[in-house]
N, C-alpha and C positions, 0 to 999 in steps of 0.2 A: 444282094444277088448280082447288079450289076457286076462290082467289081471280080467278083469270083467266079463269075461267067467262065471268063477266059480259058481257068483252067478245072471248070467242074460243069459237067450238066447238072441243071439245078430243080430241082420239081418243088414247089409250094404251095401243097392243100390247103385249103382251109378246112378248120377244124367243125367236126358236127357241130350243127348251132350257129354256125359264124359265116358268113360272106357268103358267095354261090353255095356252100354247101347247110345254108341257115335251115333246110326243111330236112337234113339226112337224120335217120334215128335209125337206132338209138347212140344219142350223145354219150357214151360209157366208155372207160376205160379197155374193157375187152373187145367192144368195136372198131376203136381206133387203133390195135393191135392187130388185127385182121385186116383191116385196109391196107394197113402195111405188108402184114405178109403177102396181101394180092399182088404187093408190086412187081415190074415184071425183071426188075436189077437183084442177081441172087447178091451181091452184098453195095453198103453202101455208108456215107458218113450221118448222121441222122443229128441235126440239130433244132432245138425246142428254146422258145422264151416263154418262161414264169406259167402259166400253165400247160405250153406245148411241151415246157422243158420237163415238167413233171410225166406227161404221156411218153416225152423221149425217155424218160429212165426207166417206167415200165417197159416199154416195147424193147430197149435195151437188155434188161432183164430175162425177158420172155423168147425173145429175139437174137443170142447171142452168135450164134452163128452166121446173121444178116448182116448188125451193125460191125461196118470195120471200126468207124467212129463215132464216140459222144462227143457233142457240143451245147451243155445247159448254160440259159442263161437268164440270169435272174431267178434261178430254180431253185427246190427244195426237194428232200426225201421225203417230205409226207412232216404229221403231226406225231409226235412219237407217245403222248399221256394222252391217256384214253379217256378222261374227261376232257379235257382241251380239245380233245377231236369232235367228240360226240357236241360240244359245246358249238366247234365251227361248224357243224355238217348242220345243225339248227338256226344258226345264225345263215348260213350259204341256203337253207330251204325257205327261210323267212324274206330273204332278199329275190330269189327268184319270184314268190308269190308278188312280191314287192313290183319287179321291173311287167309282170302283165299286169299288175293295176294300172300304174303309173305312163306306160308306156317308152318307146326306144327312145326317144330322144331326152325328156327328162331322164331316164337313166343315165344317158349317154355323157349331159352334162354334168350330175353329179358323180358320176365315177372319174370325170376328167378331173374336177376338184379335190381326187385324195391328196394327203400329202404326201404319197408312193411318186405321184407323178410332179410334185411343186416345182421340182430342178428343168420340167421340159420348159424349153424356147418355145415364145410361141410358134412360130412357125411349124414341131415338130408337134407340138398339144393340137393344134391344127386338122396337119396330118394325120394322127392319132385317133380325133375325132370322128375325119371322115370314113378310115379303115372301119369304126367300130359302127358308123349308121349302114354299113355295109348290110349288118345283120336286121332279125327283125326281133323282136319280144319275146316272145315262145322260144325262138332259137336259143338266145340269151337262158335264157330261164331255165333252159333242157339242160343247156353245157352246163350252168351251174350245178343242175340236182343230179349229175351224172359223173361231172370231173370234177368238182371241186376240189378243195384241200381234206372237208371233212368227209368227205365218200371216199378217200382215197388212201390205201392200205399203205403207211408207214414201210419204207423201204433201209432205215440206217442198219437195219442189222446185216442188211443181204446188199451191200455194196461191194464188199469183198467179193463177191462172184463176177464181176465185172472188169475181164483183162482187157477189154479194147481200151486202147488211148482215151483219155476223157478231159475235154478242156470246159473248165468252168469261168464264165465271164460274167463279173461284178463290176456295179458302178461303184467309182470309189465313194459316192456320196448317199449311197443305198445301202443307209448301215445295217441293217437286218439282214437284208440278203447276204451283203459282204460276211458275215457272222457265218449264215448258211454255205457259203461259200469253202468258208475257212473249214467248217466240219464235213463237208462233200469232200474236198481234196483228203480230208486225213483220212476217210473210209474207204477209198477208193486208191486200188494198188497202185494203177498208173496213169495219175492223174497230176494237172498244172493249175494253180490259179491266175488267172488274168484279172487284177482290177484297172478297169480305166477311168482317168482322170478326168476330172469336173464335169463327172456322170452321174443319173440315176437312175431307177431303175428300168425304164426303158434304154438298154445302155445303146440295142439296136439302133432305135431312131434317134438317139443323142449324139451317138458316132458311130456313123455304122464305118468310117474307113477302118475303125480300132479291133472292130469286132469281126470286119472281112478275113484284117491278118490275124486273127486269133483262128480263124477257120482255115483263111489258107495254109 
């Protein structure tokens, strides 16, 4: 945000569930469509990481008229076999019951140990850590049963609807997503892949100068 300052006014909500906005409900895909539309900018560049990036492609979606630009990153279109889905949306409600037993901080440390995140410096696992004690338990728990991957309506067939510019940024060491990545670009008319080097899947906090000029 820093760097982009310069030449963009920058706005970054936190998501239902998450930071100052940990108590907002309902954490849902159609909420966070609406928040946006209240914005008071009639249009604008709208960028999401990994689960923001998934609410950017809905409200993109939904929103075509607002968004001038998509920027996902580390994102996906959803789960497209509908066992596979219903499978994550059990495993994502098992895990939210999970983080109010156990509480924010035991989650906070074993979510820092996936191996999605092994490639962060510490420095930036760190970082990472304090952004996520930001939230509280319940918050967590809401976002998940509300946005996850398995509540969340598969989007690869309706990308084609989608003419704003759309930049997608991959770590080059975040091979799942870089895969998601490679299938984003080909569904989407006018769109670029960005992977950046000896990244993952936080590519933001690994570099974020790489992923400023991908925005700028």
């Amino acid at each position: 945000m820093e760097e982009v300052r310069e030449r963009y006014r920058c706005f970054a909500p936190d998501l239902p569930g998450h930071g100052d906005a940990e108590g907002r409900r309902p954490a849902t895909f159609d909420a966070v469509v609406a928040y946006l539309q209240a914005l008071r900018w009639d249009r604008f560049t709208l960028c999401g990481y990994s689960m923001g990036g998934r609410l950017a492609l809905e409200a993109a979606l939904r929103l075509p008229e607002r968004v001038a630009r998509l920027v996902l990153i580390g994102a996906t279109a959803g789960i497209a076999g509908l066992k596979e889905r219903e499978a994550r949306a059990q495993a994502d409600a098992e895990l939210a019951d999970r983080i109010e037993v156990i509480g924010l901080e035991a989650f906070v440390e074993e979510w820092g140990r996936l191996p999605l995140f092994g490639t962060q410096p510490r420095g930036v696992a760190e970082a990472a850590r304090a952004d996520r004690l930001r939230s509280t338990a319940p918050g967590l728990a809401a976002a998940l049963r509300g946005m996850g991957t398995g509540v969340m309506k598969p989007r690869w067939d309706r990308l084609g609807e989608l003419r704003m510019p759309v930049t997608v940024v991959v770590g080059e060491q975040d091979d799942r997503f870089r895969a998601l990545g490679d299938q984003l670009v080909l569904g989407l008319p006018d769109a670029r892949l960005v992977v950046v080097p000896d990244a993952g899947h936080a590519v933001h906090l690994e570099a974020p100068h790489a992923v400023a000029e991908a925005i700028a």
